[in-house]
C-alpha positions in Angstrom: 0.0 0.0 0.0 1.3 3.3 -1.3 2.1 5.7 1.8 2.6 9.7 1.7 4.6 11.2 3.7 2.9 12.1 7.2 5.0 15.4 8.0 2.8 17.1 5.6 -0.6 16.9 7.7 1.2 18.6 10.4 1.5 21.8 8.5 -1.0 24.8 10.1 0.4 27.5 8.3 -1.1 27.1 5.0 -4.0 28.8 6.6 -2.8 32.7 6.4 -2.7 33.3 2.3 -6.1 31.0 1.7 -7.8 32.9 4.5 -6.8 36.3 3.4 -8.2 35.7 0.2 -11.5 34.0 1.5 -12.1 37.4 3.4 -11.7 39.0 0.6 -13.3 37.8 -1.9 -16.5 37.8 0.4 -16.1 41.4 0.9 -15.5 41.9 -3.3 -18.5 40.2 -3.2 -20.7 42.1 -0.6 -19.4 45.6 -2.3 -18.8 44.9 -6.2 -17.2 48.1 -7.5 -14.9 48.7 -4.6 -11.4 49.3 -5.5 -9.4 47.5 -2.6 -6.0 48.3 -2.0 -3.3 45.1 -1.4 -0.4 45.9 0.4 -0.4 42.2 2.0 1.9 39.7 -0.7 5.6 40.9 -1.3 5.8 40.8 -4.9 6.9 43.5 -7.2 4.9 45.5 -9.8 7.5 47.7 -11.4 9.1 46.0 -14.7 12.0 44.6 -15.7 14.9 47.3 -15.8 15.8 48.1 -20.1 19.4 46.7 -19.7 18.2 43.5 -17.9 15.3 43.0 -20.9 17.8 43.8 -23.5 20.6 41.0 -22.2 17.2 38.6 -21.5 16.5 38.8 -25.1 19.9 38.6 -26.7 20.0 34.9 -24.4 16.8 34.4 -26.2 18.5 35.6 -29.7 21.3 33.1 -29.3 19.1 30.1 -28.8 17.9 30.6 -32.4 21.4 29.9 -34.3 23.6 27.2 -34.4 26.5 29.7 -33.2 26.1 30.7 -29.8 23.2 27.9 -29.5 23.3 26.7 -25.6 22.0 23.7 -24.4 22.7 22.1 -20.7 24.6 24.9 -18.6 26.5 24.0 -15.5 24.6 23.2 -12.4 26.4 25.6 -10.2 25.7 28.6 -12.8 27.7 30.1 -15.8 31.3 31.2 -14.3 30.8 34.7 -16.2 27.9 35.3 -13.5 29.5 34.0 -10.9 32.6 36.2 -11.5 30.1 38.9 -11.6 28.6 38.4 -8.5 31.7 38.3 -6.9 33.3 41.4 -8.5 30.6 43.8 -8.3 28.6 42.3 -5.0 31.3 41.0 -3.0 34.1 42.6 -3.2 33.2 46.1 -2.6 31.9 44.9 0.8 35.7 43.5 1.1 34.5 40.0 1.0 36.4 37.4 -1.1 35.1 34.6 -2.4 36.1 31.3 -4.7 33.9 30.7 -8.2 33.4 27.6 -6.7 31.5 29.1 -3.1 28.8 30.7 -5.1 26.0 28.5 -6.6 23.4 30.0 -8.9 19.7 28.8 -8.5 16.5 29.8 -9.5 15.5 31.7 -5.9 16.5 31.7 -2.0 13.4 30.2 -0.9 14.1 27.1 -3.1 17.7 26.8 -1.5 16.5 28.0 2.2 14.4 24.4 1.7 16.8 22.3 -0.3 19.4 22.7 1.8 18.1 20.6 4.5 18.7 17.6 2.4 22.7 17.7 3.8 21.6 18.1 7.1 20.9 15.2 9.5 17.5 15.2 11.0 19.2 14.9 14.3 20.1 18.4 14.1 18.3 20.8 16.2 17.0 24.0 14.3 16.4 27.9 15.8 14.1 30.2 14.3 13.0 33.4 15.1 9.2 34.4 15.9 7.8 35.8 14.0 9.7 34.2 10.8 9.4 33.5 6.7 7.1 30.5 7.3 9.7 29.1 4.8 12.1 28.0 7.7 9.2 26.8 9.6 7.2 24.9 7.1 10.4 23.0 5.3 11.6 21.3 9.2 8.1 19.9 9.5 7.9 18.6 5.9 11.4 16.6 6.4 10.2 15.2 9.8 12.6 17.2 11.9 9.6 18.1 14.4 6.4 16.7 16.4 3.0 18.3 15.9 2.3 21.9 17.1 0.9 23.2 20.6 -1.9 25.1 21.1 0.0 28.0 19.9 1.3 26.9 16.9 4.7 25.8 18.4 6.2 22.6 17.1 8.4 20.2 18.7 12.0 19.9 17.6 12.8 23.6 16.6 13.8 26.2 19.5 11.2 29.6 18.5 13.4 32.8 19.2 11.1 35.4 20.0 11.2 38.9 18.8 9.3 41.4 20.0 9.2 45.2 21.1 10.7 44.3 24.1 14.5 42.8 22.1 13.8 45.2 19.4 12.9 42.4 17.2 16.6 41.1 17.7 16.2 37.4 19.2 18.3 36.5 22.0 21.1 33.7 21.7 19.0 30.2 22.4 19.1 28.9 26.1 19.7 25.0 25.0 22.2 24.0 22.8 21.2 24.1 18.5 22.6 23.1 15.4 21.6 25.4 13.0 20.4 28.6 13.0 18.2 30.3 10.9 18.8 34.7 10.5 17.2 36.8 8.1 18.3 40.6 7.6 17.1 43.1 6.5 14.2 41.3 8.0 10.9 39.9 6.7 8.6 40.4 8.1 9.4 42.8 10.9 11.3 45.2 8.1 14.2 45.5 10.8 18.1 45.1 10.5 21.2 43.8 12.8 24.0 45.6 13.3 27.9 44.3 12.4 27.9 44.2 16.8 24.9 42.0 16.5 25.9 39.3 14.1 29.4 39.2 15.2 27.3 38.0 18.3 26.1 35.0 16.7 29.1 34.0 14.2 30.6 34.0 17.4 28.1 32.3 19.3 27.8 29.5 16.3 32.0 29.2 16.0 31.4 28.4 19.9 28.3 25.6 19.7 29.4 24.1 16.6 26.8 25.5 14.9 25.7 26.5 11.5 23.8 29.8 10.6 21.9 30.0 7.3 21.7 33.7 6.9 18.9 35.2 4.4 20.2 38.2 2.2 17.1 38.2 0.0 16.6 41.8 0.8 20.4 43.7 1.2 19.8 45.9 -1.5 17.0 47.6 0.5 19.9 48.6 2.7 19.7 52.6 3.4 21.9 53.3 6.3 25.6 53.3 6.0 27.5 50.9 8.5 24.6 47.6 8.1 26.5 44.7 6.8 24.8 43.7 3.7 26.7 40.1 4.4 27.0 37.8 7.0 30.8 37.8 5.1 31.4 40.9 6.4 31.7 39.7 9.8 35.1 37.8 11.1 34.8 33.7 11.5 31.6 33.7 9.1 33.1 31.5 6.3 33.4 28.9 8.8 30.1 28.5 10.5 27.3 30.4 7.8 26.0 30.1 4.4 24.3 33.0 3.0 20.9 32.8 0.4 20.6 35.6 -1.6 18.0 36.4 -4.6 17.4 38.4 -7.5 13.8 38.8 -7.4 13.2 41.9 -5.3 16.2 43.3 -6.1 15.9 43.2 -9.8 12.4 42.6 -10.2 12.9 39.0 -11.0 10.0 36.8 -8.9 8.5 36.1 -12.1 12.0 35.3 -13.7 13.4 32.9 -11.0 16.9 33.6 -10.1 19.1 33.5 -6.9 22.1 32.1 -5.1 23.7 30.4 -2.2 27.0 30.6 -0.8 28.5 27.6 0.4 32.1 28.4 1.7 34.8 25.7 1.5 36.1 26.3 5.0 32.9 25.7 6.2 32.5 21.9 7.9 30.4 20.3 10.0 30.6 16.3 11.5 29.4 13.1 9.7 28.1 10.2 12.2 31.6 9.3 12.5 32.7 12.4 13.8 35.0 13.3 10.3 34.9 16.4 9.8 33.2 17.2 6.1 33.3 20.0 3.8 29.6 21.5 3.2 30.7 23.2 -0.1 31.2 19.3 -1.6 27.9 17.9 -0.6 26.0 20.9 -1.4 27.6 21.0 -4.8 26.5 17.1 -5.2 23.4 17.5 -4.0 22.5 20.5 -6.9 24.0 18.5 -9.7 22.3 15.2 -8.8 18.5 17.0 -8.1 19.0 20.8 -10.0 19.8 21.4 -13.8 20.5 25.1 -13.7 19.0 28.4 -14.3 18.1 28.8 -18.1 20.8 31.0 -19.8 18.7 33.6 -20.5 18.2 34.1 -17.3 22.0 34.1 -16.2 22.3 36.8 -19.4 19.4 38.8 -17.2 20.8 38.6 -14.2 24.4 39.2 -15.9 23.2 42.6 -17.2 21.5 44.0 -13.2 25.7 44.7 -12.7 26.3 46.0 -15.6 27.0 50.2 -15.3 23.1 51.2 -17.2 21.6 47.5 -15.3 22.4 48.8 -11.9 21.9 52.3 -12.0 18.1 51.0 -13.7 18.1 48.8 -10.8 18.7 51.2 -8.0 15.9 53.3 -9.1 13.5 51.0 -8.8 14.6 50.5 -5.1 14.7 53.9 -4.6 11.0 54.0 -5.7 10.1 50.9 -3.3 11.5 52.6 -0.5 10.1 55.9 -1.2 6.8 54.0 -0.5 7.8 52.5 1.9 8.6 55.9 3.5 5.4 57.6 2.6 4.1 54.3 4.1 5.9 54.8 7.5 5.2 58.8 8.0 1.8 57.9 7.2 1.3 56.0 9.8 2.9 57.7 12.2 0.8 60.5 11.5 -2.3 58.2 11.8 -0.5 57.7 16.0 0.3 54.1 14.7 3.3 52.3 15.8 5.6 50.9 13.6 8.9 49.9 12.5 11.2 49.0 9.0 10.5 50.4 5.8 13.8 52.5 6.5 16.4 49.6 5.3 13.7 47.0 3.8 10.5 47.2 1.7 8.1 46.2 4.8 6.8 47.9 7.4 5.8 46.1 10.4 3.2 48.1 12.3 1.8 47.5 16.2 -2.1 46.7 15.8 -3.8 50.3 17.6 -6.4 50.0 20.0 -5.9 46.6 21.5 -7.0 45.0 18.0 -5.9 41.5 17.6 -4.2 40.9 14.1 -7.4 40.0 12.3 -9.1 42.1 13.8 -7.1 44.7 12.3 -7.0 43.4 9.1 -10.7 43.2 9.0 -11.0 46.8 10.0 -9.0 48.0 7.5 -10.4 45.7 4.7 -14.0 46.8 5.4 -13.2 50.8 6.3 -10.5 51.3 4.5 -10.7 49.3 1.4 -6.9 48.4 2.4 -5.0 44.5 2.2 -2.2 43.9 4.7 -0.8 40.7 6.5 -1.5 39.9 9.8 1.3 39.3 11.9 0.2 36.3 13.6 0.6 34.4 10.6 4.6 34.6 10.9 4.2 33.2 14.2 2.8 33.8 17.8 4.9 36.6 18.4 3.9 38.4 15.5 0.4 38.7 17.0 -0.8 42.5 18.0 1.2 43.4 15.0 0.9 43.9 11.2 2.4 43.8 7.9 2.7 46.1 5.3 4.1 46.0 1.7 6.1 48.5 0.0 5.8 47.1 -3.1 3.2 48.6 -5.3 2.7 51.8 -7.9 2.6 55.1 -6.0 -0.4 56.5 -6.9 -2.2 53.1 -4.6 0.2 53.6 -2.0 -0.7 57.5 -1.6 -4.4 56.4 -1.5 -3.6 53.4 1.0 -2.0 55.9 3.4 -5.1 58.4 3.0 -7.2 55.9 4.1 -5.6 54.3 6.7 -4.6 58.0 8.3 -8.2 59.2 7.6 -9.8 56.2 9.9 -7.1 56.7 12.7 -5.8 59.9 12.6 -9.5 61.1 14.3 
């Protein structure tokens, strides 16, 4: 008799997305004609910068002749990206790195899950709270945990609160762990650590034995000088972290799939016989047995976001992102509305006013102010009270949003 794989039934948070769009589409339905405002899903609207368009379509042009015809690629990715990547992302942060570290893939939250596959199930996994249900999710479908408490807690991982009270920076776990999940600029709290604050937990994993996997996704968001856009950047890193990093809010790419993962080679971590076993190599095994490569197209797109006209096309849409996200944040603290990011990332996480629960909130501003967020209780029980908000979306919706939103509270 065919069996499935039990882990799966555990899963609770497919709940959030299908509920937020059960609410509303009943409220669509109870008031056709309104226009309603989302500012819940983090996906981009602005298009594909020229330069990256005109190197996607030259890929495309050299697929149609014989000459420059490509077929398979390499797994890892195309060495001229890779050297790239290196040269224009790395370096200037005065981090070096081998062609052979940097793996191209087509985004960080396929490789934030994949990479469990060269981890033992015996290893025991930190999160924070609240946290990319990513992290979550992956560790209950590969059996590393029991079923969840009452509060949505599950067995086998260590939950790392953070809240108001650490400035949503989660203290160092009180019983030993394995690996360690960090993601900054933050989603969904919008916040960032400081070069202090991760030398903290290199230092803390280079003591436990431990491995972080540190999420990059959203370093380009980065507005304040002196916030390490890499866990690189901080001493000791090479030999206890590997870093996920992805093209698709930087460069507009979610619909274009493209990303990559550090592995470093001095980073090592103890088979069952205690030898002591390069990640870099079983990573790299892992891709070419179960990953065929990003199309080169794609590698010719993401190629072109470094070039001189690609990044300058790049940084403007980022500077349009987080000039929402500012109009967001003053806006809301106008309204007498708590809230925090949207200075060095594209969210702003906002503290629920008047007592209101997380869906309460989100019902309130659905049905008064025509307005879609995320509550924060679906990243975890400690993002409950609190609230989510995109920056990603055209200004002239964003302005409206915030006139809403400020017209209902700012009374």
């Amino acid at each position: 008799m065919t069996k499935l794989n039990d882990n799966y039934l555990k899963l609770k948070a497919g709940y959030l997305f299908p509920e937020i769009t059960r609410r509303i589409n009943e409220f669509a339905a109870a008031n056709p004609g309104q226009e309603i405002i989302r500012l819940g899903i983090g996906d981009v609207t602005r298009p594909l910068p020229p330069a990256v368009i005109k190197a996607f379509h030259a890929g495309v042009d050299d697929l149609a002749g014989t000459e420059n015809f490509h077929g398979y690629g390499p797994e890892q990715g195309y060495s001229w990206l890779i050297d790239t990547i290196i040269e224009k992302s790395y370096k200037p942060l005065g981090v070096e790195l081998a062609n052979s570290e940097v793996f191209i893939s087509d985004g960080s939250k396929c490789d934030s899950a994949n990479i469990l596959d060269i981890f033992s199930l015996d290893n025991k996994v930190a999160i924070g709270d609240p946290v990319y249900p990513v992290y979550n999710d992956t560790n209950v479908m590969v059996g590393r945990t029991g079923e969840a408490d009452a509060k949505g807690y599950y067995s086998g991982i260590v939950y790392m609160p953070c809240t108001e009270a650490n400035n949503f920076m989660p203290e160092f776990p009180q019983e030993p762990v394995d690996i360690i999940y960090l993601c900054y600029p933050n989603n969904p709290t919008g916040t960032v650590a400081t070069k202090e604050q991760l030398q903290g937990w290199v230092d803390y994993a280079l003591k436990n034995d431990a491995v972080i996997l540190f999420d990059a996704a959203y370093e380009a968001f980065i507005t304040e000088p002196g916030i390490p856009h890499s866990i690189y950047e901080i001493e000791g890193a090479k030999r206890c972290a590997i870093e996920f990093r992805s093209f698709s809010k930087t460069a507009g790419f979610t619909g274009v799939r493209c990303g990559l993962t550090v592995v470093p080679q001095e980073l090592k971590v103890s088979s069952a016989n205690g030898e002591k076993v390069a990640l870099n190599r079983l990573w790299n095994r892992r891709q070419t047995t179960k990953f065929n490569g990003v199309s080169y197209p794609v590698q010719r797109a993401a190629a072109a976001v470094y070039s001189d006209e690609g990044w300058a096309q790049v940084q403007e849409i980022i500077d349009y992102y987080m000039e929402n996200a500012r109009i967001i944040r003053e806006g809301l603290a106008e309204a007498g509305i708590t809230c925090y990011g949207g200075v060095n990332a594209p969210y702003i996480w906002l503290k629920t006013p008047a007592g209101l629960s997380s869906w309460e909130f989100f019902d309130k501003l659905l049905h008064e102010c025509f307005v879609v967020g995320t509550p924060g209780s679906g990243f975890g029980p400690s993002g409950e009270g609190y609230f989510r908000l995109s920056a990603f979306g055209e200004r002239s919706t964003v302005e409206k949003a915030v006139a809403r939103i400020r017209d209902t509270w700012g009374k």
